[in-house]
KEKE-3310 file (N, C-alpha, C; in steps of 0.2 Angstrom, whole numbers, plus 5000, padded with zeros to 4 digits):
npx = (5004:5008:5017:5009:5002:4991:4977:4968:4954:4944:4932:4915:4901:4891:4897:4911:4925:4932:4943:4957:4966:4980:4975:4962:4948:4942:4933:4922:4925:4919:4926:4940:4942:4935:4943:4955:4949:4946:4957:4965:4959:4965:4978:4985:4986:4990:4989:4983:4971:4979:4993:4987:4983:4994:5004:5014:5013:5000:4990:4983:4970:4964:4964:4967:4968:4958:4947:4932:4921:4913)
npy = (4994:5006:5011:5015:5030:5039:5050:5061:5068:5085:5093:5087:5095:5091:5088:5081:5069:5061:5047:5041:5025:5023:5013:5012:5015:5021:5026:5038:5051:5062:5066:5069:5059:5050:5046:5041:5028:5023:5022:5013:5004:5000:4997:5003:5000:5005:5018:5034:5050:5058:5057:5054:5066:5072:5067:5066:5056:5057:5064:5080:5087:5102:5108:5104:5093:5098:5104:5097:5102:5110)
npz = (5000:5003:4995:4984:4976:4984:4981:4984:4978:4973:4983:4979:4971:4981:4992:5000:4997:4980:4986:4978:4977:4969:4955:4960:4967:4981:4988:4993:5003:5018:5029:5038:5046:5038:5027:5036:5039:5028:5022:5033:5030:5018:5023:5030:5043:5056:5056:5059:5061:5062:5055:5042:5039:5040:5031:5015:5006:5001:4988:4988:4981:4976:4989:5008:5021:5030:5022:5016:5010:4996)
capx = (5000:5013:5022:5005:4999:4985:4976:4962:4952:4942:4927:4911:4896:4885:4901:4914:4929:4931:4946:4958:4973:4984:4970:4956:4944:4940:4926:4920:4927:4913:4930:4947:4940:4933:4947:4958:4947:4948:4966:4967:4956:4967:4982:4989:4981:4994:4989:4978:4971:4987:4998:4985:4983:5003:5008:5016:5011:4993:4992:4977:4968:4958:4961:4971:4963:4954:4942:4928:4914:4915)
capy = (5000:5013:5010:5017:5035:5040:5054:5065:5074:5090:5094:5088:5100:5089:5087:5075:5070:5054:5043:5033:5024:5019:5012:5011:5021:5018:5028:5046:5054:5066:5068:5066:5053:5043:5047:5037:5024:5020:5019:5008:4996:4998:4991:5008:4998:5009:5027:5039:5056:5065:5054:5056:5074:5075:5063:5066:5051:5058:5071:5083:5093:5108:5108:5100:5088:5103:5105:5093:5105:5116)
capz = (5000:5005:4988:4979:4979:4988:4979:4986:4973:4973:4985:4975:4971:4985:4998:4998:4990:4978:4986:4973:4979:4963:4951:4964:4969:4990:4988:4994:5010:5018:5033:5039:5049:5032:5024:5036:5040:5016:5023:5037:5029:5012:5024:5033:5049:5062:5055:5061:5058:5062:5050:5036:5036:5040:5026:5010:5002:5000:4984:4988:4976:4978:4998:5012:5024:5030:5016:5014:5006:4991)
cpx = (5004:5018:5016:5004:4993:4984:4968:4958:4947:4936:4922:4906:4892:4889:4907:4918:4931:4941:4951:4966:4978:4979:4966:4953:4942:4933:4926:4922:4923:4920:4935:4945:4941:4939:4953:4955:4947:4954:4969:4965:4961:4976:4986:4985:4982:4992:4983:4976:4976:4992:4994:4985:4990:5007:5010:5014:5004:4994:4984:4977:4963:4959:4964:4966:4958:4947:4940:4922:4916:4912)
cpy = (5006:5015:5015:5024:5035:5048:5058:5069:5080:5089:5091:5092:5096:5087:5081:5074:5062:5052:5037:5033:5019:5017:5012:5014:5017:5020:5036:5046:5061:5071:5066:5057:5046:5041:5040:5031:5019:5018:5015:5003:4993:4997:4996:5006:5005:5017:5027:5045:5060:5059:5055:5063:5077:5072:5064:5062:5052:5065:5073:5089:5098:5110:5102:5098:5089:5104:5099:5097:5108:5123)
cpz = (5000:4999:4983:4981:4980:4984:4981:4983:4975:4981:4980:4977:4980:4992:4997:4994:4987:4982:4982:4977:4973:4957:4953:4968:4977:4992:4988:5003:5013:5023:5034:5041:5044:5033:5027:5039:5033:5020:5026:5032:5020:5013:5028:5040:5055:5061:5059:5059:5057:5055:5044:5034:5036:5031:5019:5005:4999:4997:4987:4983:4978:4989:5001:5016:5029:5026:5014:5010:5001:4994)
residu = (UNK:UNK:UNK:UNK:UNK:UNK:UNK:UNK:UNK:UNK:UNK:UNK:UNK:UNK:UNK:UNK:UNK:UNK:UNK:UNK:UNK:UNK:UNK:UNK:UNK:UNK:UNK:UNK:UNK:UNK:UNK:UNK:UNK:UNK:UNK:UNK:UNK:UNK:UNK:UNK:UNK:UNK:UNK:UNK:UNK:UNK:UNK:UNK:UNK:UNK:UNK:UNK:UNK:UNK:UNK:UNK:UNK:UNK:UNK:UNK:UNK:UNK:UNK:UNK:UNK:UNK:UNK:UNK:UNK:UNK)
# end
């Protein structure tokens, strides 16, 4: 897992941002919270919110792990 990027895209129109990790989409993330919850379960067990909003491995668009709304 840790070899693949993690990419966090945009807010969407209705909240929420869609989730892909290398080819795979994990879903939509409403909060940090989601966010590393798609993450633990896609094998980063030991994180937390502080390691995911710290982390370099996760590209963000539009907005840091701060911004979940448009």
């Amino acid at each position: 897992m840790s070899e693949r990027r993690v990419i966090v895209y945009p807010p969407s129109e209705s909240g929420g941002r869609k989730v892909r990790v290398g080819d795979e989409v994990l879903g939509t993330a409403y909060s940090l919270h989601d966010l590393t919850v798609f993450l633990q379960n896609a094998g980063l067990a030991d994180w937390d919110e502080l390691d995911v909003a710290e982390s370099g491995l996760i590209e963000w668009h539009e907005g840091g792990p701060e911004v979940w709304a448009p």
